[in-house]
N, C-alpha and C positions, 0 to 999 in steps of 0.2 A: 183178303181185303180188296174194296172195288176203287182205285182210282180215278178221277177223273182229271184229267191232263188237256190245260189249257194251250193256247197256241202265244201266248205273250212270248217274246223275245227276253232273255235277261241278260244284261250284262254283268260283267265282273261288279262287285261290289265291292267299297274299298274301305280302312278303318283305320284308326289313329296305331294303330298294330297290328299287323295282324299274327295271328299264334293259328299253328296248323299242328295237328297230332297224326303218328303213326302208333295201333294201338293192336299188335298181334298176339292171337293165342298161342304160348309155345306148345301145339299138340303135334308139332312136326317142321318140317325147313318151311326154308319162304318161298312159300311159290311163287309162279310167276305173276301172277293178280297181285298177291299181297306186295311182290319188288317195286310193279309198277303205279301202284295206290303209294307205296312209301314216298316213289319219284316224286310223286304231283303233288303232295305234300311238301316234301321238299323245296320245291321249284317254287311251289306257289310264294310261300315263306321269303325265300330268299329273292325273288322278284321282286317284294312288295317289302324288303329290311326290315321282315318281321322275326319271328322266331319258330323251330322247328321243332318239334317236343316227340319224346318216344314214351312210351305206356306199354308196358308187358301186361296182357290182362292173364296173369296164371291162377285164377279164381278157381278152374278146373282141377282140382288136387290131383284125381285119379289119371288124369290124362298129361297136365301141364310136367315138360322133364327138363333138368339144368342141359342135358344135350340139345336139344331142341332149341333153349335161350342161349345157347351158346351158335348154333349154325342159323339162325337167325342174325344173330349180331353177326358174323363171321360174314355172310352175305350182303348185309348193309356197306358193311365197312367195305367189302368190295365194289361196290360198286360204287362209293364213294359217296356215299351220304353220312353225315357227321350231324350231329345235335347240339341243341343250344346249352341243353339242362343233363344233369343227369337221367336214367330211365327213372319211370316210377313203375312200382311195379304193385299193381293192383292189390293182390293178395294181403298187404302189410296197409290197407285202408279201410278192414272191415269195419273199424270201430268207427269210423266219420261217415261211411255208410249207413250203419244203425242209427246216429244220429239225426241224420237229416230224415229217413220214417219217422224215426219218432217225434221228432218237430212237425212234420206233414200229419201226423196223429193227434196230437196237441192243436194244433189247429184248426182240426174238423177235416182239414183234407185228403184223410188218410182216415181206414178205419179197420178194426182187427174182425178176423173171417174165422169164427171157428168151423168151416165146414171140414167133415174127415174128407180122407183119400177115397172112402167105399162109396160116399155122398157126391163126393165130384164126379166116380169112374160113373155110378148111377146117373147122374147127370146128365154127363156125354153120352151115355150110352141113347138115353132118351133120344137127345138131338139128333144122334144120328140118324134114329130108326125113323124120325118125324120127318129127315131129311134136312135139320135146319143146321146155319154155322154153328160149330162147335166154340162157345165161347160163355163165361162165365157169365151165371146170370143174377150176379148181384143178391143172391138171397141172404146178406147180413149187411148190404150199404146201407138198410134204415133202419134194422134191429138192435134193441136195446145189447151192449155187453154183458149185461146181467142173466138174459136169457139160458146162457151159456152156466154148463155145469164148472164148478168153483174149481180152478187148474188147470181146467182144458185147456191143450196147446192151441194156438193162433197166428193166419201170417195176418200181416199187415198189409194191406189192398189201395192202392191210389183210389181216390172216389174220382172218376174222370167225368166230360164232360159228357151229358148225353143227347144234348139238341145242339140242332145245326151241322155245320161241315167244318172242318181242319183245312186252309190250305197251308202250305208252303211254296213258296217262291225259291224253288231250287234253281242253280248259278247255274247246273248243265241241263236239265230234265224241264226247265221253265216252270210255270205251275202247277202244281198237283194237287188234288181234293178227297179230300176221304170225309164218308157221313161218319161224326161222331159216334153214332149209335153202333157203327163196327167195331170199335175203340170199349173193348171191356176193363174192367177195373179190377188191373194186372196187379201181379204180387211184389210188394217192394222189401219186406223180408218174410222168409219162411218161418216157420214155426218152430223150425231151429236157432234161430234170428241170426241165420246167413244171408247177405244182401244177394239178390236175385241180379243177373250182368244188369238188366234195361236200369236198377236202381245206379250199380255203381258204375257204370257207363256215363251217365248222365253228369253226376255227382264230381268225378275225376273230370270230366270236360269243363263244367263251372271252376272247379279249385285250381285247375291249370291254367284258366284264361283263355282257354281255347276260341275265337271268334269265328273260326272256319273249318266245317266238318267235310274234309273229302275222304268218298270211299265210296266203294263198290255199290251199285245199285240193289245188290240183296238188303241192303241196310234199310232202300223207303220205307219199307213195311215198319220197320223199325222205329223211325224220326217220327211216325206221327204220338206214337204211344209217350216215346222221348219229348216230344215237344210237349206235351200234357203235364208231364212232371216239371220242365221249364218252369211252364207257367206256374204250375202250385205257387212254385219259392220263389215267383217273382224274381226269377234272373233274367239276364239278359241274354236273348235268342242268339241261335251262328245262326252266319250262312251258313246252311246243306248245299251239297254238290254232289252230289250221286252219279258214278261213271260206271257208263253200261261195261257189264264183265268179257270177260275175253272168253271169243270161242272159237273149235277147231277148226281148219281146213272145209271140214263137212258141215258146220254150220252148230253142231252140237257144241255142248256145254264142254271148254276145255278138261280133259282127264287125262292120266299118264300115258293109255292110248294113242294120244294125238303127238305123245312127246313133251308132254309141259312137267317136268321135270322141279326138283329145287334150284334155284339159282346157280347154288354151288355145284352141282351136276354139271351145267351148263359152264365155269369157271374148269373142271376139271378136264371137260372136255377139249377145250382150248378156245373159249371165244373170248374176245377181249373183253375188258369190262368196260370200256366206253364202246363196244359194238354194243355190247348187251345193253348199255343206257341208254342208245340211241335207236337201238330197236325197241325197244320197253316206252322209250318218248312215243316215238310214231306211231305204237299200237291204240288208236283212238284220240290221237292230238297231233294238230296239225300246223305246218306253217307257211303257206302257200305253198308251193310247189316242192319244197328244200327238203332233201333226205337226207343229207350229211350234214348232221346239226352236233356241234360241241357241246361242250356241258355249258361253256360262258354265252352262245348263242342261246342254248336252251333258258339258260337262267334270262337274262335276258327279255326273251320271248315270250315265255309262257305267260298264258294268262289262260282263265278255265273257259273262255270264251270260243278258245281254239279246241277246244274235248268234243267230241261227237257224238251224240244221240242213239247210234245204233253201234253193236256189239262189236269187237274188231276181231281179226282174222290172225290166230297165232300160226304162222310157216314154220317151220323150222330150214329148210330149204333155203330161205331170203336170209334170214339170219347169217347162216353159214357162208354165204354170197357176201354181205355185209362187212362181216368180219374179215372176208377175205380183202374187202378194201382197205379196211382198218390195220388190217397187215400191212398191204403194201406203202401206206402214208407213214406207217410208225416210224420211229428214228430208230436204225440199224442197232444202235447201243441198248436200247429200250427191249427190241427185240430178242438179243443177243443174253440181257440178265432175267428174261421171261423162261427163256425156252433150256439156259445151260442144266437148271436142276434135271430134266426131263431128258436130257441127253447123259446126263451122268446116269440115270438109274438107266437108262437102256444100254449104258457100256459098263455100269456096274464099276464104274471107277471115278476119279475126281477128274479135271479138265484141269490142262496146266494152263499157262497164262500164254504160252504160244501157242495152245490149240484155243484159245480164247479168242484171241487175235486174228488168227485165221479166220475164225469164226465171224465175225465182226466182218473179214475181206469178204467171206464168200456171201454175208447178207444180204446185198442186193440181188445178185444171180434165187439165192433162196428162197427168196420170200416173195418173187415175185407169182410164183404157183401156189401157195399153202394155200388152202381157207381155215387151219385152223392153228393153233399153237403147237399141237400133236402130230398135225402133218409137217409140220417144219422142224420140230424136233428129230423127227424120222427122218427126213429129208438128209438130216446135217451128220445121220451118224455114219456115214459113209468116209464123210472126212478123216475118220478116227480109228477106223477097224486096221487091226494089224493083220499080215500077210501070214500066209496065202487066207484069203478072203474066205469065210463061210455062204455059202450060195442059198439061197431060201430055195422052197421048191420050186415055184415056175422062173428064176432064172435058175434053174439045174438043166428043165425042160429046152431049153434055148440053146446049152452050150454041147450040143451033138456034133457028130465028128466034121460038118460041113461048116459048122460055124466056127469052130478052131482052126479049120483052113483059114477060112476067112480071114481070123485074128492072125494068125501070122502073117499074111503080107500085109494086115494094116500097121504091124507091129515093126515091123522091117522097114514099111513106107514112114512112117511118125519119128524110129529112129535117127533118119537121117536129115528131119526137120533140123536149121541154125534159129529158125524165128518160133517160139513157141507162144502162138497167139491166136485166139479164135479163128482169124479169116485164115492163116496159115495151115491151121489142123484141119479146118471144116476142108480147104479145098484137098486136103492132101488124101480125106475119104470118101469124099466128093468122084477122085479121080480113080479111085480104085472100084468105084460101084459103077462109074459107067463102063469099065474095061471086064469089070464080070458083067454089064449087061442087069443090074439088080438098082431096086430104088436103097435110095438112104436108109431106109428103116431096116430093110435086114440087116445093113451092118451097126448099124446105130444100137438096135436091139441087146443083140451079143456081146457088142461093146459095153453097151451098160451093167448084162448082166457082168460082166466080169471086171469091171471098176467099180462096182457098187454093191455087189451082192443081190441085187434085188432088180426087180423090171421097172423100178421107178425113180425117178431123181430129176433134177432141173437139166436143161439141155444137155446134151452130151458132150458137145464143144466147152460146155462152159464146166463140166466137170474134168475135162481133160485139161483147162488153166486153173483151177483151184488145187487140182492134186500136185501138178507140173510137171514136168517131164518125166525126169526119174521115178516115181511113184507109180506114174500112169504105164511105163513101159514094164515095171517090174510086173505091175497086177494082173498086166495086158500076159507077160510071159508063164507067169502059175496056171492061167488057164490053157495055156496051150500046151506045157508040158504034162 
């Protein structure tokens, strides 16, 4: 279908209510397009003290699964979008689908097609070989029904318009124009008298109240054929807002390649869920300058005026950066009942309420390196490991026989520490690495492996005041013997 897209500016357009839908197929989790179409949805609604409505279109029997409707919902609620109404869920509307064909039938506006399958495939084949669009060419919109042999099966066909142009005054995309004459006169039930999606699409958006249709810009194609059935029933038009879709790094159409995952992938991983809403905001909506936008700024702010015309840029990289901010603002307590599950399954035991608490102490030291939930759950299980310490393989690699020297005269030097405090410890290895003539890191290194098991963890100083004295001298002594 040929567009023609004018340059008119449009603003938000406003209404005694407004009612916004999120309307997903369950054939899989929610991706990332479908999270951030839910947002704007959302937002829009709650900006404007309207209402926020959800629609399971599970119309696809063979595909649609209760897994599916459930990590969907599972994804929403994470990220903290909540509805006004219960879902509706398409599949249980077939009968008020059938109805309104058959009303558009009854009124001349609709009329039944007995062409076969072998007639239609004949058809296209034609077109194709002619070179022309493949689209229905109307051979039963002025034919008698009598024609037709007595029981032959029939769909039911919208008679659409066939002079002139369609525009729409879309809220993101401005004006857009399609020649009716591309606009064929689509199927509104099958000859099974299943309602066809563009029927019950349509039908579910009038009986909900829907005044404002956002969604992915794959849809235009869609709105004109939809706006044709409007009009039949004389209902009352939405605004469309069509938001261009999200694409990779490379400019291509977002796929699992690029890292664009289900939501809850991205939950499992460890990014927060207001990093995730607030990167999901930004991707194609804007607010002057502001990257660190709340959910109450966002609500607030948004309006579809701020949505951008061209396709946005999914990072996963910036994300992860993001998040990593979102870490370090969190409230230590917040972070602390995020990350304990995750520390349990990696010591494979429960946390008592004084390693809770620790916990809790050493969260600001912890959390100021993570970028992710999983980095900091790893971070913290050092706290907890009982003695003598298991060594991963590259701090195995570190702790050779020159690096166990090392450990005992820093062990010997720390023993005799009275003040056990960052600037105390840091100088006390400080003084031992210029007396071997070596920078901080070689002794810091081996120190780490052998307080921590691992070649990683937040400063070393600041792991030798979390563990405190006796702990750190014991861990420090296992590797040296």
């Amino acid at each position: 279908m040929d567009y023609h897209r004018g340059t008119t500016s449009v603003n938000d357009i406003s209404s005694d209510q407004v009612v916004t839908r999120f309307a997903p197929s369950p054939t899989g989790f929610l991706h990332i397009g479908g999270a951030r179409t839910a947002m704007f949805n959302w937002l829009y609604a709650r900006h404007h003290g309207g209402k926020a409505l959800l629609r399971i279109e599970d119309t696809d029997k063979a595909r649609s699964t209760q897994e599916a409707i459930d990590a969907i919902m599972e994804g929403l609620d994470w990220l903290g979008l909540d509805w006004d109404e219960e879902p509706v869920f398409q599949s249980q509307r077939a009968e008020r689908h059938a109805e309104v064909a058959q009303e558009l039938l009854a009124s001349g506006k609709a009329y039944k097609c007995f062409a076969t399958p072998d007639e239609l495939a004949a058809m296209r084949e034609q077109q194709r070989a002619e070179k022309k669009p493949m689209r229905y060419d109307g051979r039963w919109r002025d034919r008698d029904p009598a024609e037709a042999s007595e029981g032959a099966p029939y769909a039911i066909r919208l008679k659409t318009e066939q002079r002139g142009k369609t525009t729409i005054t879309d809220a993101v995309q401005g004006e857009v124009s399609v020649q009716n004459s591309e606009i064929d006169d689509f199927i509104l039930l099958r000859s099974d008298g299943t309602p066809t999606y563009m029927l019950a699409v349509v039908v579910d958006d009038h009986d909900m109240g829907v005044t404002h249709l956002i969604r992915g810009d794959d849809h235009l194609n869609n709105a004109f054929r939809q706006l044709e059935l409007v009009r039949a029933m004389d209902w009352k038009e939405p605004v469309y807002a069509h938001i261009p879709l999200i694409h990779g790094n490379d400019g291509a159409k977002l796929s699992k390649r690029h890292g664009a995952l289900g939501v809850e992938a991205y939950r499992d991983m460890g990014i927060m869920a207001d990093a995730m809403f607030n990167y999901l905001l930004r991707l194609g909506w804007g607010h002057g300058d502001d990257e660190i936008i709340s959910r109450d700024q966002a609500t607030e702010w948004f309006e579809l005026s701020g949505v951008g015309k061209s396709p946005s840029r999914f990072d996963a990289k910036k994300l992860q950066n993001l998040n990593g901010q979102y870490i370090r603002e969190a409230a230590n307590t917040e972070l602390v009942s995020l990350i304990t599950p995750g520390i349990e399954r990696l010591l494979d035991g429960k946390l008592t309420l004084a390693n809770i608490d620790l916990l809790a102490q050493a969260m600001p030291v912890l959390k100021s390196r993570a970028k992710n939930l999983l980095e900091l759950a790893e971070s913290s299980v050092f706290l907890y490991k009982n003695r003598p310490l298991g060594l991963d393989e590259k701090a195995q690699t570190l702790l050779d026989a020159d690096a166990r020297h090392l450990l005992e005269s820093i062990h010997a030097a720390l023993a005799k520490l009275e003040d056990w405090t960052i600037e105390a410890t840091e100088d006390c290895v400080k003084a031992i690495a210029e007396a071997a003539e070596l920078g901080l890191g070689k002794l810091a290194q081996p120190m780490r492996a052998a307080l921590t098991g691992s070649t990683s963890s937040p400063g070393i100083f600041d792991v030798l005041i979390l563990l405190g004295k006796e702990e750190s001298l014991a861990r420090l002594e296992d590797q040296i013997k």
